[in-house]
N, C-alpha and C positions, 0 to 999 in steps of 0.2 A: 248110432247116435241119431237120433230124431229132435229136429230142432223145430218148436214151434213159434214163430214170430208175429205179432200185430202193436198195433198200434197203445197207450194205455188204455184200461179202463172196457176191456173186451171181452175178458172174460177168460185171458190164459189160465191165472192161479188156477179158479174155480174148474173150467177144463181139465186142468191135465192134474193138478195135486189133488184135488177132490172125485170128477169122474170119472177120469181114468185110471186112481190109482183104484177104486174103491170098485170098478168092473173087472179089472187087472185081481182083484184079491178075492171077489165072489168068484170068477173062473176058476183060481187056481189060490185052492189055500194053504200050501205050502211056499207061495212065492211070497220073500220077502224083499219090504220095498224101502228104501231109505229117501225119505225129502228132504234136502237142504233149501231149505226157505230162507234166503236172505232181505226178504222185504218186510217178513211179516213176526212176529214170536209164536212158540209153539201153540200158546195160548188161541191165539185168534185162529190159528188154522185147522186147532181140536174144535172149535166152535163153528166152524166153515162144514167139519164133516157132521156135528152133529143137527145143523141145520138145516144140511141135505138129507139125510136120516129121518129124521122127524120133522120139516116142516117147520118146524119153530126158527123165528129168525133171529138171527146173529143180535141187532139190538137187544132182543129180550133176552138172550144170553148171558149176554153182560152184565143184567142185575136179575138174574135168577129168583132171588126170593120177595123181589118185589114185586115180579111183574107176573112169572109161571103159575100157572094153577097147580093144582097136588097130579092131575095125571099127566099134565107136561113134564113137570118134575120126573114124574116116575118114569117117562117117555126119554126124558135123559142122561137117567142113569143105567138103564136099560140097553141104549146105547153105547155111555162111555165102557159099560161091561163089554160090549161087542168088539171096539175096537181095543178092548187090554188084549184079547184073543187074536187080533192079527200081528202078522209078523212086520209091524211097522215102526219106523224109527222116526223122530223130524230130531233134524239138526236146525238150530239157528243161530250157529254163532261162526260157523264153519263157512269161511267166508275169504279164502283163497286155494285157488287148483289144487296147492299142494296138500290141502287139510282134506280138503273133500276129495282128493283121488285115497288118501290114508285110510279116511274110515271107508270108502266102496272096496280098497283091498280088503281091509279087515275083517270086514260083513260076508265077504265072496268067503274067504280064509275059514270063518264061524260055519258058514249057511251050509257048505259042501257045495255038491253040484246039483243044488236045487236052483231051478228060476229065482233070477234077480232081476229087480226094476231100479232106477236111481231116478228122483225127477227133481231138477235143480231149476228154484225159481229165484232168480234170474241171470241171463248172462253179465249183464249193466254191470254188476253188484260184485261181480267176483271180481278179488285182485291176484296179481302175480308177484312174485318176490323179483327182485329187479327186476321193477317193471319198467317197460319200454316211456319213451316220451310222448309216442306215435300211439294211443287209445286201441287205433284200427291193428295196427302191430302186436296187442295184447288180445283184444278178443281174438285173432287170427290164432295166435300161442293157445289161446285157453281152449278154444275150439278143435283144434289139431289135438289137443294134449286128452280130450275126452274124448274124440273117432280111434286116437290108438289105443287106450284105456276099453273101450267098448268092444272092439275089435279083437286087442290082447285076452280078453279075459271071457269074451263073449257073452257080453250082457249088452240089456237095452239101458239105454240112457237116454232120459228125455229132456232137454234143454228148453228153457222158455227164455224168451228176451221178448224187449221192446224194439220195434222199427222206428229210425229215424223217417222224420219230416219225406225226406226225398223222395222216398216213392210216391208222395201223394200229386207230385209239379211231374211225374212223367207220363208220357202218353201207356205207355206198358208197364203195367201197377203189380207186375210180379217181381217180388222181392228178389235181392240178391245178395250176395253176403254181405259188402258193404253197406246195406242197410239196417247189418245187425247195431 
């Protein structure tokens, strides 16, 4: 379990959903990798990878035939052809431990004992079925419950969250769990 934390607005998603899953899959193209994105819909985050691909930015994305020239265009589909070819899933609706540990069994279950990645954006976002009153008491659960998940099954799993405030009032500015 590799957890990456900062602050908003840093550049986690783009990091870890976009280039690392996207160097994670030019290495090794039989790894498949499932994103549960709970910030974002699949939508924006298929336009996240095509904009690193091509250069074209996620604005002119969004209205395509307004704004693309004809070999942008062709530059895009070019692309969405490349990524129907990887072994990649995004969930966006899966949006508690118990849903998103279900489908990374599932995917393990289908894939065999090929390389798996999981990269779930964000910790904030995920809930727990009776969930605690204590916030810190839930991330701790949810966190716990993906190190033995990772561990039982021996895959990577890559966690993004946001850092609270607090690290930035201490003199020693390295995170600790409590700051997730």
């Amino acid at each position: 379990l590799v957890t990456i934390g900062a602050r908003p607005g840093v550049g986690k998603t783009a990091f870890a959903t976009i280039n690392l899953v996207e160097q994670a899959i030019q290495r090794n193209k039989e790894m498949a990798v499932d994103i549960f994105t709970l910030e974002m819909n699949k939508k924006e985050l298929v336009n996240r990878f095509v904009s690193l691909k091509t250069g074209i930015s996620t604005n002119a994305l969004r209205r395509p035939n307004q704004v693309l020239l004809e070999n942008e265009k062709e530059a895009v589909k070019q692309t969405l052809d490349e990524l129907r070819d990887y072994n990649l899933k995004v969930f966006d609706t899966a949006s508690t431990i118990q849903s998103i540990k279900g489908h990374i069994k599932a995917r393990i279950f289908d894939h065999g004992n090929k390389p798996y990645m999981a990269v779930i954006d964000y910790l904030g976002l995920i809930r727990i079925s009776g969930g605690h009153k204590d916030r810190r008491l839930e991330i701790e659960a949810i966190t716990r419950e993906l190190k033995i998940l990772a561990n039982e099954l021996n895959i990577v799993i890559v966690l993004l969250s946001q850092l609270s405030r607090g690290v930035e009032y201490r003199q020693d500015k390295t995170p600790i769990l409590s700051d997730l």
